[in-house]
KEKE-3310 file (N, C-alpha, C; in steps of 0.2 Angstrom, whole numbers, plus 5000, padded with zeros to 4 digits):
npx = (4914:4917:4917:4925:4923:4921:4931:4937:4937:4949:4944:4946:4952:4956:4966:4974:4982:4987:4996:5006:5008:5018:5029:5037:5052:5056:5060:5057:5046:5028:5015:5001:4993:5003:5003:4991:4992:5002:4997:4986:4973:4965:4960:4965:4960:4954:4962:4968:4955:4956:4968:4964:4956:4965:4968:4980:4991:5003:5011:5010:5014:5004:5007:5018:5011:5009:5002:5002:5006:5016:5011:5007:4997:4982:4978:4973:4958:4960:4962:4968:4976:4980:4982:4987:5000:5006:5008:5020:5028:5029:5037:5049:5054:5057:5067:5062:5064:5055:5045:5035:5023:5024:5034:5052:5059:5070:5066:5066:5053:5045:5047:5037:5041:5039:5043)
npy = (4982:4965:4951:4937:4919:4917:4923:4939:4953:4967:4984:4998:5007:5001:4994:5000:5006:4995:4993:5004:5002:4992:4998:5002:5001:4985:4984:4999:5012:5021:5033:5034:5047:5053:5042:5040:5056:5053:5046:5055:5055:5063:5058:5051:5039:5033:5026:5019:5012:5004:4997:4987:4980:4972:4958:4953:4953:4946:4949:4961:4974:4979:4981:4991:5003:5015:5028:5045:5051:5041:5032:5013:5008:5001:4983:4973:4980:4978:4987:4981:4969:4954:4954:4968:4966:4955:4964:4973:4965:4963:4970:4976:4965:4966:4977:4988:5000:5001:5010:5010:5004:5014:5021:5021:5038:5039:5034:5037:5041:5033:5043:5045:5046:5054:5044)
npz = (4954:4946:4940:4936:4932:4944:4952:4958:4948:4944:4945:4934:4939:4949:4944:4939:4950:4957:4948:4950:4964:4962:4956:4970:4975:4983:5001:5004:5005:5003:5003:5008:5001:4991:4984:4978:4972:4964:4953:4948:4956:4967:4979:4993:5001:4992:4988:4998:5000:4987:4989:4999:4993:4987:4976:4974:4981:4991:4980:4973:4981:4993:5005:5006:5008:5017:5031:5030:5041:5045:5050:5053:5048:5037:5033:5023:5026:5038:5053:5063:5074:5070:5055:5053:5060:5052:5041:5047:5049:5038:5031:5039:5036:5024:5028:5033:5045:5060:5073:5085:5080:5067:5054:5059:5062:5052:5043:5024:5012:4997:4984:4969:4950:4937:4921)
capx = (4917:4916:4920:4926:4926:4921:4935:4935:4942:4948:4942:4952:4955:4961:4971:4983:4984:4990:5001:5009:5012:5023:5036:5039:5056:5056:5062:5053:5038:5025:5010:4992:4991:5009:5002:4986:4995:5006:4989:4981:4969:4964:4959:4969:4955:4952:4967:4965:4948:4958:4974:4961:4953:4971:4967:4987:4997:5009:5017:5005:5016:5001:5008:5024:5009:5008:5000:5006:5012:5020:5008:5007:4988:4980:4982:4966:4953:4959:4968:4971:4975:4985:4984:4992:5005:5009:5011:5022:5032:5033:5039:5052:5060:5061:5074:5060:5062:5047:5046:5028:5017:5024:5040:5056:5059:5073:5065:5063:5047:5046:5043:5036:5045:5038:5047)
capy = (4976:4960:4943:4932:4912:4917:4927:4947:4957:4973:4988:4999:5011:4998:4991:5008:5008:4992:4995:5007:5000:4987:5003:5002:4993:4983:4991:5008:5014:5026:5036:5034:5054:5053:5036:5045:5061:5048:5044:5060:5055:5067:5053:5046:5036:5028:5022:5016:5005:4999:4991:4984:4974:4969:4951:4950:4953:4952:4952:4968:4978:4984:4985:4995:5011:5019:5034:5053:5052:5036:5024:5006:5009:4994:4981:4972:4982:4977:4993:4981:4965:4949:4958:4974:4964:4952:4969:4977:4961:4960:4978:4974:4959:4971:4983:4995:5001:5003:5012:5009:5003:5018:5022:5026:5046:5042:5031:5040:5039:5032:5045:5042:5052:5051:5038)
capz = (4954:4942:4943:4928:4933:4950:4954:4956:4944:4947:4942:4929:4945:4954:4940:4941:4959:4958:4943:4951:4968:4959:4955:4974:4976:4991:5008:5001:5006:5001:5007:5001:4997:4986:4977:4975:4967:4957:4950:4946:4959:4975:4986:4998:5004:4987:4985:5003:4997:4981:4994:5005:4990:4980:4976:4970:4987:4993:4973:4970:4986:4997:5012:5006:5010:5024:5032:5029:5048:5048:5055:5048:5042:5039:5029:5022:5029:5047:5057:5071:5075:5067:5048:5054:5063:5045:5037:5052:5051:5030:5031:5042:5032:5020:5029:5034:5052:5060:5080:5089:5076:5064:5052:5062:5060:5048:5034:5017:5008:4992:4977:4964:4948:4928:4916)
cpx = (4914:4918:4919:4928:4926:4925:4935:4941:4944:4947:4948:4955:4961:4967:4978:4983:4988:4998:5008:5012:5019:5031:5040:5044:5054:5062:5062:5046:5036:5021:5005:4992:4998:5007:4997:4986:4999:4999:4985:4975:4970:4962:4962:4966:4952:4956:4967:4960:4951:4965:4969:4957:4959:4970:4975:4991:5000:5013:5014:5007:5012:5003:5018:5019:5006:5005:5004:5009:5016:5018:5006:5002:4988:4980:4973:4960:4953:4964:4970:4972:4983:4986:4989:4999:5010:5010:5017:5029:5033:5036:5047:5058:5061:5066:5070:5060:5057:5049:5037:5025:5020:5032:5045:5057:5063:5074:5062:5056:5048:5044:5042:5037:5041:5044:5050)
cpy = (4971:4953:4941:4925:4911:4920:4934:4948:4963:4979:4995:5005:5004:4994:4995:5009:5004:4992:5000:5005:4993:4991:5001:4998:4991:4986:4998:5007:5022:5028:5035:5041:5052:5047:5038:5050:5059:5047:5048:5060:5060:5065:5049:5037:5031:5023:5017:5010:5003:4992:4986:4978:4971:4962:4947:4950:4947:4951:4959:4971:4981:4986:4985:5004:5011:5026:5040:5054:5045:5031:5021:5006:5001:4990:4976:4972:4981:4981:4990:4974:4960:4950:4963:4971:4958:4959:4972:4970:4958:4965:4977:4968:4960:4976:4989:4997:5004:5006:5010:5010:5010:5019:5024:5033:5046:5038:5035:5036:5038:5038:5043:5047:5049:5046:5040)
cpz = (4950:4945:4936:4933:4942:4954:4953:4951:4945:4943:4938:4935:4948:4950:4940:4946:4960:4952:4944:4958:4964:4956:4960:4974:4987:4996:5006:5002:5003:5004:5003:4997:4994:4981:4973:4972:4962:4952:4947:4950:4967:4980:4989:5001:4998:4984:4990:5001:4991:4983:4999:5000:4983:4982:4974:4975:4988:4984:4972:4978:4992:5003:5010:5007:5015:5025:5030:5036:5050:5051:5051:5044:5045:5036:5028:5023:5035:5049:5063:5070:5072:5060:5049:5057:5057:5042:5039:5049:5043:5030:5035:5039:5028:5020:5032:5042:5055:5071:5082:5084:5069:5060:5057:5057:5055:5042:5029:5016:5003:4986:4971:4957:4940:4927:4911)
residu = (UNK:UNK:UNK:UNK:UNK:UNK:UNK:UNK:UNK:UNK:UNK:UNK:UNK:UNK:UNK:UNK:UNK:UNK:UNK:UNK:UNK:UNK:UNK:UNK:UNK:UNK:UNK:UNK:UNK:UNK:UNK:UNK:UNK:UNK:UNK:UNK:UNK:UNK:UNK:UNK:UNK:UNK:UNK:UNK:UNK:UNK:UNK:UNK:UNK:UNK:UNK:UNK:UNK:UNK:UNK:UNK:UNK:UNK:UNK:UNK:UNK:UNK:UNK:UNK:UNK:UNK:UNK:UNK:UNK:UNK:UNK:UNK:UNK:UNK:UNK:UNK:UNK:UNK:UNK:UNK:UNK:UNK:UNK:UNK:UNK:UNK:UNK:UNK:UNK:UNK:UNK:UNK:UNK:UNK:UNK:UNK:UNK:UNK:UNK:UNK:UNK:UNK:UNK:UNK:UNK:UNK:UNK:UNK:UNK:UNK:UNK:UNK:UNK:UNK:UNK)
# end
């Protein structure tokens, strides 16, 4: 991590993480392992620590990803609380239906497909 003018900057990882959430259209979601394989990358979890430090959101989509079973995740490194319920509730004003903290069973996943 850097900082120019006292603001982070993000790292060339996190520049394509974000890059590519911005594919997402709004009312689409995706999953960290399918953004992670969008990416060439095998971690799920890294992609995870690069949505937890987007300094661009909400323009930079982080909370259109979700878990591989459907549940909201978290949303600035908080899995609980008054962030996870801004997410629940930007998701949502977007068309997404959501059932007990989780995707309803008959929302599509966003793929991500070459250009």
């Amino acid at each position: 991590m850097s900082a120019v003018n006292g603001e982070r900057v993000p790292t060339v990882f996190e520049a394509r993480v974000y890059e590519a959430l911005r594919r997402i259209p709004r009312g689409q979601v995706t999953t960290y392992g399918r953004l992670a394989a969008a990416l060439g990358c095998g971690s799920a979890r890294a992609v995870g620590q690069a949505l937890r430090r987007n300094p661009f959101a909400p323009e930079v989509p982080c909370h259109r990803v979700v878990g591989s079973d459907g549940r909201v995740g978290g949303y600035f490194g908080e899995v609980a609380g008054a962030r996870v319920t801004e997410k629940m509730e930007r998701l949502e004003s977007e068309g997404i239906r959501l059932a007990g903290g989780r995707l309803a069973e008959d929302q599509p996943i966003w793929e991500f497909h070459e250009d």
